[in-house]
N, C-alpha and C positions, 0 to 999 in steps of 0.2 A: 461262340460261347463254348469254353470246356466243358465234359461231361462233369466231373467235380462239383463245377458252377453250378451247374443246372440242376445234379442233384442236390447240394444245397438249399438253392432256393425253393426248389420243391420242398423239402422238409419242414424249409420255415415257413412255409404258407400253410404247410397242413398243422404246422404246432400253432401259428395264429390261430387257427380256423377253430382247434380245439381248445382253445381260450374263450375265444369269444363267442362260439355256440353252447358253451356248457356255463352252470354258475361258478365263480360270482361274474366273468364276464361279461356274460348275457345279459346281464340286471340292468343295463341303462338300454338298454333296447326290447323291453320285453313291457312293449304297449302294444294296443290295438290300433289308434291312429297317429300316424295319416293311415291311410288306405294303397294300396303299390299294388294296381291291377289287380283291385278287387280284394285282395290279400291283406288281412292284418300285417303290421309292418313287422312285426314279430316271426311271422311266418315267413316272411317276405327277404331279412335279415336271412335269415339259414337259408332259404334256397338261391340266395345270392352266390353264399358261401359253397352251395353246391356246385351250384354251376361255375364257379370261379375254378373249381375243383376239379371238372373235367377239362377247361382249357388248359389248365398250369397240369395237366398230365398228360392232352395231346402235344405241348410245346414239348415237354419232358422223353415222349416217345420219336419226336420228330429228331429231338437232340442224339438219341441214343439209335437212330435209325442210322443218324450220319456215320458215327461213326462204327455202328456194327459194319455198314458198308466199308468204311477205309480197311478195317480189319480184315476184312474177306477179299482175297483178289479173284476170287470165282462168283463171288454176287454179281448176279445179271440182272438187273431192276426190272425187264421184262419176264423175266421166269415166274411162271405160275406156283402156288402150291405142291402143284403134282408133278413138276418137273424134277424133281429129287436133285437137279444140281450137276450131275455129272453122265456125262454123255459117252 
């Protein structure tokens, strides 16, 4: 997947997200049941969209890992933090 792509589709997941957890979005989903682990479904609805929201930003960093790595011919995948890089 190009980085483009990927930031893309992140975008559009976050411009959904804020559609549909704010009004008038929200409005056909802003009941109490059914019940979703105990949860108002309403409740239940946004923290979906939370949590959908850290995956679509770890695939987003996994994307942008690749290729900050292609970009660097001195990234060593074993180098710690404190390894500053050059020896």
């Amino acid at each position: 997947m190009s980085l483009r792509l990927a930031r893309t589709l992140t975008a559009a997941y976050f411009g959904l997200m804020l559609v549909f957890v704010t009004w008038p979005g929200f409005v056909p989903f802003a009941r109490v049941e059914p019940l979703v682990l105990g949860l108002p479904f309403s409740m239940a609805w946004i923290a979906a969209w939370i949590a959908g929201s850290v995956v679509v930003l770890f695939l987003l960093d996994r994307v942008e890992k690749r290729y900050r790595d292609e970009d660097d011919p001195r990234a060593d995948p074993r180098a710690g933090p404190m390894d500053g890089g050059d020896t």
